[in-house]
C-alpha positions as CSV (number, residue, x, y, z in Angstrom):
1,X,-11.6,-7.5,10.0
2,X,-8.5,-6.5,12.4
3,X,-7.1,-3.2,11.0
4,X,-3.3,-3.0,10.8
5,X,-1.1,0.2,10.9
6,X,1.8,-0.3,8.7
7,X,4.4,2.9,9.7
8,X,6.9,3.1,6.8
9,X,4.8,0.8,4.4
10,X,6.4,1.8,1.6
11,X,9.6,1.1,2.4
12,X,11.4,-2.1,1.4
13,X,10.2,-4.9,4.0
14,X,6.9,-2.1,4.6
15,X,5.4,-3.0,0.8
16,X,6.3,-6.4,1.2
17,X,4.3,-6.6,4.4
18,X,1.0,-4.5,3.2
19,X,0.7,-7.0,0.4
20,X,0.5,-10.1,2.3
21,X,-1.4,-8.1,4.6
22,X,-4.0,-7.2,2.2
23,X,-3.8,-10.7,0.6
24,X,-5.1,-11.9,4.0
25,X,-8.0,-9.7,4.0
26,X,-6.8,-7.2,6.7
27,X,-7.9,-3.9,6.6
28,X,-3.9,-2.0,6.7
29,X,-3.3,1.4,6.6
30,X,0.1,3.0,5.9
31,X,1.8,6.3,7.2
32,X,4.9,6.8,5.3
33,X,6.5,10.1,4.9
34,X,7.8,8.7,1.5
35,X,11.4,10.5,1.9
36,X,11.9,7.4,-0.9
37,X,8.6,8.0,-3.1
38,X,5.2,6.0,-3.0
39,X,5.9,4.1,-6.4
40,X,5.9,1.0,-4.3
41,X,2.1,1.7,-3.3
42,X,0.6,2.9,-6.3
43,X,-1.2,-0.8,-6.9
44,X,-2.8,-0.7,-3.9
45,X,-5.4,2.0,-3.7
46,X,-7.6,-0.7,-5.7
47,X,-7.8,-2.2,-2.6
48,X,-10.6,-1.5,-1.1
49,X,-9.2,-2.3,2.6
50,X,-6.3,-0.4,2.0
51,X,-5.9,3.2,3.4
52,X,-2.8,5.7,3.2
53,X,-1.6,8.6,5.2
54,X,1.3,10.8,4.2
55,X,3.0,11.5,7.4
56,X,5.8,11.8,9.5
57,X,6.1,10.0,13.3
58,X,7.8,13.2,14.8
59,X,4.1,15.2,14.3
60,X,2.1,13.8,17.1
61,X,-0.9,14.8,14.9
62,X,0.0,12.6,12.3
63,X,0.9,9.4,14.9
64,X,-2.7,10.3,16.6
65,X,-4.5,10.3,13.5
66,X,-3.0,7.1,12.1
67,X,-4.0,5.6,14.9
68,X,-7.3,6.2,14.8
69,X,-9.4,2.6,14.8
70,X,-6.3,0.9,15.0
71,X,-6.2,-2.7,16.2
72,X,-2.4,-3.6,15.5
73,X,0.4,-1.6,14.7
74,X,3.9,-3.1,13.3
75,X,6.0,-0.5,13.6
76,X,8.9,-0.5,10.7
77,X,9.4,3.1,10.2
78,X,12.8,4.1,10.7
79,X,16.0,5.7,9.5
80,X,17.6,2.4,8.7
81,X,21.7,1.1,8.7
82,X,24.4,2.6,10.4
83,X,25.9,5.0,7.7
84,X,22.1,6.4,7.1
85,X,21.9,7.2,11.3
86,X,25.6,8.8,11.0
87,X,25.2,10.5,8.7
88,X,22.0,11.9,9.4
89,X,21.9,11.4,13.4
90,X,19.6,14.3,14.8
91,X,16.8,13.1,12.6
92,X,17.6,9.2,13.4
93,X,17.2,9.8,17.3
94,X,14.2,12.2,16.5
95,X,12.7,8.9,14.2
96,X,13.8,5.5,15.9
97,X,13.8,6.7,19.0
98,X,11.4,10.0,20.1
99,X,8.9,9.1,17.4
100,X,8.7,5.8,18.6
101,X,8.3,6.1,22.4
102,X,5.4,8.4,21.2
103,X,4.0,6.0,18.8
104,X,4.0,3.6,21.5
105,X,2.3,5.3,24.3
106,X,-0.6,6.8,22.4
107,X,-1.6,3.4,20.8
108,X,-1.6,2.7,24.2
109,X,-4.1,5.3,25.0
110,X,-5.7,4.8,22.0
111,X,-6.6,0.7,22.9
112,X,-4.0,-0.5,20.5
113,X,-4.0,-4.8,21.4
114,X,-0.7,-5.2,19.5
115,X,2.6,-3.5,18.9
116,X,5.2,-5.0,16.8
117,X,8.6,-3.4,16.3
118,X,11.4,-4.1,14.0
119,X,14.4,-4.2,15.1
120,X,18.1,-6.0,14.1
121,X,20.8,-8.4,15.0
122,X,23.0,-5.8,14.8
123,X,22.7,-5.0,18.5
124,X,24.9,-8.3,19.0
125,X,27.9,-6.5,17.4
126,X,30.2,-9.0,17.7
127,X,30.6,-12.4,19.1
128,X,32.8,-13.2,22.2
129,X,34.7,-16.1,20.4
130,X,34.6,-17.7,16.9
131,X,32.7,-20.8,17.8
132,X,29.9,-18.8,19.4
133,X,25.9,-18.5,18.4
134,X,24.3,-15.8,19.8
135,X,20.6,-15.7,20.7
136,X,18.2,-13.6,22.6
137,X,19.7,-14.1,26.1
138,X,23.4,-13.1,24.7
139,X,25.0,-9.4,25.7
140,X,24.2,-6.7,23.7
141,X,27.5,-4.8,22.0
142,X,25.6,-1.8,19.8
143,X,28.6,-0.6,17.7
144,X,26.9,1.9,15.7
145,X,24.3,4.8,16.5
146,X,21.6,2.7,14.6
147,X,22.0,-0.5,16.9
148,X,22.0,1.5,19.8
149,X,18.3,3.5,19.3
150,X,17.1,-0.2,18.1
151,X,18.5,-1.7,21.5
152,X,17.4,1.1,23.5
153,X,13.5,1.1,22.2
154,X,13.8,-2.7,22.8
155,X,14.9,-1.9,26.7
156,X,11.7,0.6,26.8
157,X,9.2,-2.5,25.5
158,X,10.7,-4.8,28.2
159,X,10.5,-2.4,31.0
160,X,6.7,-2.1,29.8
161,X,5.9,-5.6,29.9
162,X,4.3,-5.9,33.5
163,X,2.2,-2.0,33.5
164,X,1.4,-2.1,29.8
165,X,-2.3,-3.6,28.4
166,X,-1.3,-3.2,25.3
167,X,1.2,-7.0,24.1
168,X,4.0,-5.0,22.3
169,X,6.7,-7.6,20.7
170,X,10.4,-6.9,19.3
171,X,11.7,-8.7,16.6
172,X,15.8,-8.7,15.6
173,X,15.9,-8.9,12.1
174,X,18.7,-10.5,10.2
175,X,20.4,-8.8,7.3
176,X,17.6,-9.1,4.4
177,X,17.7,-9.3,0.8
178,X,15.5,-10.5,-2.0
179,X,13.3,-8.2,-4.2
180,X,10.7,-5.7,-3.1
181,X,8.5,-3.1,-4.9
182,X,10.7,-0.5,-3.2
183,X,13.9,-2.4,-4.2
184,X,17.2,-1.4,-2.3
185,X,20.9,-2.3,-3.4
186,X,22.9,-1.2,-0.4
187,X,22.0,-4.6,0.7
188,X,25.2,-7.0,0.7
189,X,23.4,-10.0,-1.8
190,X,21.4,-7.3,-3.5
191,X,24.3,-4.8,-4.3
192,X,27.0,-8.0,-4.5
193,X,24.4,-9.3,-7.4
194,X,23.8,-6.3,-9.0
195,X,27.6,-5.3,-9.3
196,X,28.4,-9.1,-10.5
197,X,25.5,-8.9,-13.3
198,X,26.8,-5.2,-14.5
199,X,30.5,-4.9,-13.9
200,X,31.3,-8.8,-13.4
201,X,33.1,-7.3,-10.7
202,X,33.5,-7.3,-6.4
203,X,36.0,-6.3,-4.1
204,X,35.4,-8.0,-0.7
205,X,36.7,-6.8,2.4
206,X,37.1,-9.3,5.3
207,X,35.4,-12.4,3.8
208,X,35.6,-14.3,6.8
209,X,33.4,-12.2,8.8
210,X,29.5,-13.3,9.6
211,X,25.9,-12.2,9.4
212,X,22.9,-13.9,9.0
213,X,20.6,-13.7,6.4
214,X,17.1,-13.8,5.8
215,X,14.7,-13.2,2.5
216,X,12.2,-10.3,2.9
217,X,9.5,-12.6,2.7
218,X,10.7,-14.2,5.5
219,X,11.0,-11.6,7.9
220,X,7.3,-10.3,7.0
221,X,5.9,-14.0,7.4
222,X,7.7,-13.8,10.9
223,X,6.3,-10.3,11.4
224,X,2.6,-12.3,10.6
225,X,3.1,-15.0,12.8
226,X,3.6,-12.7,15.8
227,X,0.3,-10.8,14.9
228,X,-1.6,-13.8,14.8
229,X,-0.6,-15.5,17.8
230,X,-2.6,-16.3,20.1
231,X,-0.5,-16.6,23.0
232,X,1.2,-13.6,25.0
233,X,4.1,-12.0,23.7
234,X,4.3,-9.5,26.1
235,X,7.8,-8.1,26.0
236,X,9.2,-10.5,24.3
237,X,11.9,-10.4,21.6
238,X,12.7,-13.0,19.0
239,X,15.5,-12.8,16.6
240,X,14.4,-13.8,13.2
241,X,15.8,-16.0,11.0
242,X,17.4,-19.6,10.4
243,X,20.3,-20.7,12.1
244,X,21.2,-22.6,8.4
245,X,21.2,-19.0,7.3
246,X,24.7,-17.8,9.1
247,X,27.2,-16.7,6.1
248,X,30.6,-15.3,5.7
249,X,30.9,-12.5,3.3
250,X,33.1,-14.9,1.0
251,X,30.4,-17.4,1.1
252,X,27.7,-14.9,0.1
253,X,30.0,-13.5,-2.7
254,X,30.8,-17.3,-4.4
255,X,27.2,-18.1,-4.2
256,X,27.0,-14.9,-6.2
257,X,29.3,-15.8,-8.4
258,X,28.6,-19.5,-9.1
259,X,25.1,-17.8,-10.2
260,X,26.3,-14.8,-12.4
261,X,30.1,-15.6,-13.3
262,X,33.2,-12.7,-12.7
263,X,36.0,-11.3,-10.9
264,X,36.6,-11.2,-7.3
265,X,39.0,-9.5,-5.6
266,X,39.5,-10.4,-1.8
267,X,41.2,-7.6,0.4
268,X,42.2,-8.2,3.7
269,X,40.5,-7.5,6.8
270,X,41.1,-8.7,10.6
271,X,38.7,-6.2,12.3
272,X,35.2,-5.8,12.1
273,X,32.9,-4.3,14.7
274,X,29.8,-6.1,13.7
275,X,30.9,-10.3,13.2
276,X,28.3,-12.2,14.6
277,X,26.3,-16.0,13.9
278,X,23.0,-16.1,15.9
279,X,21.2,-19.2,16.9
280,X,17.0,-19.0,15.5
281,X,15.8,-21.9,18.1
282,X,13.4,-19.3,19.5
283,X,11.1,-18.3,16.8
284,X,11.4,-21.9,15.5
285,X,10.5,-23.4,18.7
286,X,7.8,-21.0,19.9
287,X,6.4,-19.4,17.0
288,X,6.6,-22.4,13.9
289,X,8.8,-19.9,12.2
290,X,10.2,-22.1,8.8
291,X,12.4,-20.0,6.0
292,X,10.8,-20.1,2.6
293,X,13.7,-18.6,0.4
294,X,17.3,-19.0,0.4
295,X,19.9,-16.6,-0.8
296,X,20.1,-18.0,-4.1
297,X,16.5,-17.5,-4.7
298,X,17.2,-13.8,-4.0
299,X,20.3,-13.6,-6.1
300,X,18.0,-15.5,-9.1
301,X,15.4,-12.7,-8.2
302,X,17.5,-9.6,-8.3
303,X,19.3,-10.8,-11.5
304,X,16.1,-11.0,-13.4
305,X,14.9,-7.7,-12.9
306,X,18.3,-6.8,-13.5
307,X,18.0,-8.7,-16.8
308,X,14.5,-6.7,-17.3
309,X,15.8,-3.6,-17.7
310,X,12.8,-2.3,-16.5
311,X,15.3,-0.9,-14.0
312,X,16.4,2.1,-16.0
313,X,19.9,3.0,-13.6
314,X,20.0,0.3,-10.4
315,X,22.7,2.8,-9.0
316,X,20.3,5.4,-9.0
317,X,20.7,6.8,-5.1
318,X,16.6,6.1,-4.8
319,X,17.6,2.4,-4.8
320,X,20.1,3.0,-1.5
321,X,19.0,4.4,2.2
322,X,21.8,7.3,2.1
């Protein structure tokens, strides 16, 4: 049984990932310093492979102890989106950046095989031209904090990749949706949803500007199929995704809408930092990747907890990163 450290487990794509984890008979243990709570965990201590540490990365202590045994580590734990890092910036380069370098070279000392980080499309910032895909061999424009501690952790992987035993892998997340135990709505199909459902209301600024999407589910099956591969992956980064999966903001907002019916108001917008369609061939091509769920399966998802109520207050500021 390969044993799996999960750090920030109990965040959204984290308690997505422990589940499917534990489904496949890994043994997975979390550290989490549950800033958000641990409701998102609570079914799990009936696993019996399932183990739990409340901690934070910046204690070398607690990134020593996690590690102890440890075969794999995916490394999630982060202060996540570019208001979350402005807004709280000394404890975002302490986290995604300091913490991490740390994390990284005592699972190497440690024996870790495997070292999985998470990290976004947001580094592209913005394409050179409106026709353009980018892909893993395109520049790099960070425009925020957040995209620039993701881009620099990646440089650090890549500049281990020929002194390193230990296969470390980064992988550039699209924009993700869909539900999760630790449900967010500061995502754009998430919070676009939820506002439709409650207040058959959106303003949209700039619809014309793109992102690509991607279902949690997706991005943890991706996160899987670079654990189990048996090839090298040594330094490697793949973004992860579908190319089909390239929106506009308008587009994403009518899909909303042609699912849950109300008003949209369109304001307009000719700049954005961050506009960007990215091309998947890589993790296609190399690693089988395939999308299970599209963004109307997470807008049909979110609008029927929604519909629930078991969701007391969705704008409740638990449900958002800042």
């Amino acid at each position: 049984m390969k044993k799996i450290l999960v750090t920030g487990g109990a965040g959204y794509i984290g308690s997505v990932l422990t589940r499917k984890l534990l489904e496949m008979n890994y043994y997975v243990r979390v550290i989490d310093s549950l800033k958000w709570g641990g409701e998102s965990l609570y079914d799990l201590f009936s696993y019996k492979n399932f183990d739990f540490l409340k901690g934070d990365l910046r204690s070398k202590y607690d990134i020593e102890k996690s590690l102890e045994e440890i075969d794999y580590v995916v490394h999630l734990a982060a202060i996540v989106g570019d208001p979350a890092c402005k807004k709280f910036s000394d404890e975002a380069t302490q986290t995604n950046w300091e913490s991490s370098v740390n994390l990284f070279e005592i699972a190497e000392k440690m024996g870790v095989k495997k070292f999985i980080f998470s990290s976004t499309c947001s580094n592209y910032g913005k394409m050179s031209a409106d026709d353009n895909f980018v892909n893993e061999n395109s520049p790099l424009n960070p425009v925020s904090l957040y995209a620039e501690l993701k881009v620099k952790f990646e440089d650090f992987i890549i500049n281990k990749r020929n002194d390193s035993k230990m296969s470390s892998t980064a992988l550039r997340f699209s924009t993700v949706y869909g539900f999760s135990p630790r449900i967010r709505f500061d995502l754009t199909v998430n919070e676009f949803t939820r506002n439709m459902f409650l207040e058959n209301f959106q303003e949209i600024w700039g619809k014309q500007f793109w992102r690509p999407y991607s279902h949690v589910n997706d991005l943890c099956n991706a996160t899987i199929l670079c654990l189990e591969n048996n090839n090298d992956l040594r330094g490697e980064i793949f973004g992860v995704g579908s190319t089909d999966q390239n929106f506009q903001k308008g587009e994403i907002i009518e899909r909303v809408n042609s699912i849950i019916p109300g008003n949209i108001k369109y304001v307009e917008k000719t700049e954005d930092p961050r506009d960007y369609r990215v091309d998947f061939s890589k993790i296609k091509d190399e690693l089988g990747f395939k999308k299970t769920k599209s963004i109307n399966d997470g807008i049909l998802e979110i609008k029927k907890v929604l519909q629930s109520g078991v969701i007391l207050d969705p704008y409740d500021k638990k449900f958002r990163n800042i």
